[in-house]
N, C-alpha and C positions, 0 to 999 in steps of 0.2 A: 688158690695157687696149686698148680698142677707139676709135679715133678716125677722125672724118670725113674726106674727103679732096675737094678740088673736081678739077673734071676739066683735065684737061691744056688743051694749046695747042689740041690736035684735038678736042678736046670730050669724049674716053675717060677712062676709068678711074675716073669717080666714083664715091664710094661717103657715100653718105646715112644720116642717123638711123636711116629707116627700116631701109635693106640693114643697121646695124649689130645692130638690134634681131631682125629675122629670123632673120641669123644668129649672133647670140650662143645663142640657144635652142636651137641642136644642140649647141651645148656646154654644157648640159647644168645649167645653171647652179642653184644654192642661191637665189639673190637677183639681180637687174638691180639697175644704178644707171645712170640717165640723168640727165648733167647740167644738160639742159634740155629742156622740149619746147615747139616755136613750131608745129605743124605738123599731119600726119597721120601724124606717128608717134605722139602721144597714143594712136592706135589701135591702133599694134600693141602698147604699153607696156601699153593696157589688158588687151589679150588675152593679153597673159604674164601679167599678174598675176591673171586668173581661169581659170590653168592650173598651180596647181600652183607659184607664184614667190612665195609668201606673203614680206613685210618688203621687199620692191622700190621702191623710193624714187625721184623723182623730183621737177623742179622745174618753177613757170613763173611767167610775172609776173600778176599779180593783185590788187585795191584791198582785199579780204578773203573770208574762205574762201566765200562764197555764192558770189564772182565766179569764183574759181577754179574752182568746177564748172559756170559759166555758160561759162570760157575753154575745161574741158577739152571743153566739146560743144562748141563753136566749133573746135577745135584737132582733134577727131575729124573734124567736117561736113568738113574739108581735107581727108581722107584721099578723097575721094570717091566714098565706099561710102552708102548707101541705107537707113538704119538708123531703121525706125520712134524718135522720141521717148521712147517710153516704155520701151520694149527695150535703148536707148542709155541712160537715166537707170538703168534694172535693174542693167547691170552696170556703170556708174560705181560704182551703191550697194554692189555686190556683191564690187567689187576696190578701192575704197580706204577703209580704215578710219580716217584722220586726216588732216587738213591742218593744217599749222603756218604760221603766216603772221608774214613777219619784216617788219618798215617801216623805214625811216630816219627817224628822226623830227629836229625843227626842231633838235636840238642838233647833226646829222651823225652820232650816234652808229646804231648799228642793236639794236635791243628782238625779241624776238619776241612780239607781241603777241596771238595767241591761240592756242592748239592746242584743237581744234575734232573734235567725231568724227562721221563720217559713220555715220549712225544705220539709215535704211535706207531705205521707200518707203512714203507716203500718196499713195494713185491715183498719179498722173505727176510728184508731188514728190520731189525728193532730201530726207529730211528729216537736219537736224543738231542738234548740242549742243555749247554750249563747255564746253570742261573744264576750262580755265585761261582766265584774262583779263588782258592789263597794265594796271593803273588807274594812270592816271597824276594824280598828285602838284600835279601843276605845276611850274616852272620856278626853278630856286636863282638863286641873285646873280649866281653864274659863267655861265647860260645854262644849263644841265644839265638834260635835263629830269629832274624825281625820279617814281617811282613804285613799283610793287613786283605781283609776278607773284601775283594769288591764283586761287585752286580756288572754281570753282562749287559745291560741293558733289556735282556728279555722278560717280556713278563709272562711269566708261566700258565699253561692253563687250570692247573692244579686250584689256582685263587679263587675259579667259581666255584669249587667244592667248598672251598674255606668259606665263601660269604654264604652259602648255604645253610653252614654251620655255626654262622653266626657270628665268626671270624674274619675283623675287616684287616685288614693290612693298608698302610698307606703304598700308592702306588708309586712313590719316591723312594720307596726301597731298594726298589731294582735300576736305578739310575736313571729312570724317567718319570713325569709328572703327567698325568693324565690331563688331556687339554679337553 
């Protein structure tokens, strides 16, 4: 477990997202897990994970999954490196294969409301698909909201990394049956 550190009295010894992210990558790692990214270290999280850091997980705050890959170029442009648009979109596309997007909603309770896959690139678009959606219900007596988690019908392509991995999913999860 690797944690940030701010700098002393004399201003020494910090050590940042980023320094933590560089150097966890000599050690040689199966997966990163970054608890958050507000920053330019989006960039270097990207670059692990189109190096070989395939299931690398990370988090950040975002209104739903289009914004979230609106934040992480925003959270990249901090790093401030010089990255044509479209090159920067390529490997967003190219290293994250889903976003899950959780909300609090008016009961206080927290939902995850869509798991979402990033599909890949038309011209200089990120293009996505949701693969789950929470349709919400509306609201019980008690204030709750009700609702229930259904499958687009899409089957994501993310699944042949999973069976790779050893990871079978039936394919009646996402609302159809493989024939």
């Amino acid at each position: 477990r690797l944690e940030t550190r701010p700098p002393n009295i004399e201003g020494k010894g910090e050590v940042t997202q980023r320094d933590l992210i560089k150097n966890c990558l000599r050690m040689r790692p199966d997966r990163i897990v970054v608890g958050e990214v507000r920053s330019g270290e989006a960039l270097d999280m990207l670059q692990a994970m189109n190096t070989g850091h395939d299931g690398s997980i990370s988090t950040l705050h975002a209104n739903n999954p289009r914004e979230a890959i609106t934040r992480l170029e925003t959270m990249i442009a901090m790093a401030g490196v010089n990255i044509p648009n479209k090159a920067l979109r390529s490997q967003i596309a190219s290293a994250v294969d889903m976003i899950i997007q959780a909300s609090r909603l008016s009961d206080g309770s927290r939902k995850i409301l869509y798991l979402s896959e990033v599909v890949g690139m038309e011209g200089e678009t990120i293009t996505m698909q949701d693969v789950f959606i929470f349709d919400r219900q509306g609201v019980s007596s008690d204030g709750k909201v009700m609702g229930h988690h259904c499958p687009t019908g899409i089957r994501p392509k993310f699944m042949e990394k999973f069976k790779l991995s050893g990871i079978e999913i039936s394919e009646g999860v996402f609302g159809q049956e493989k024939e």
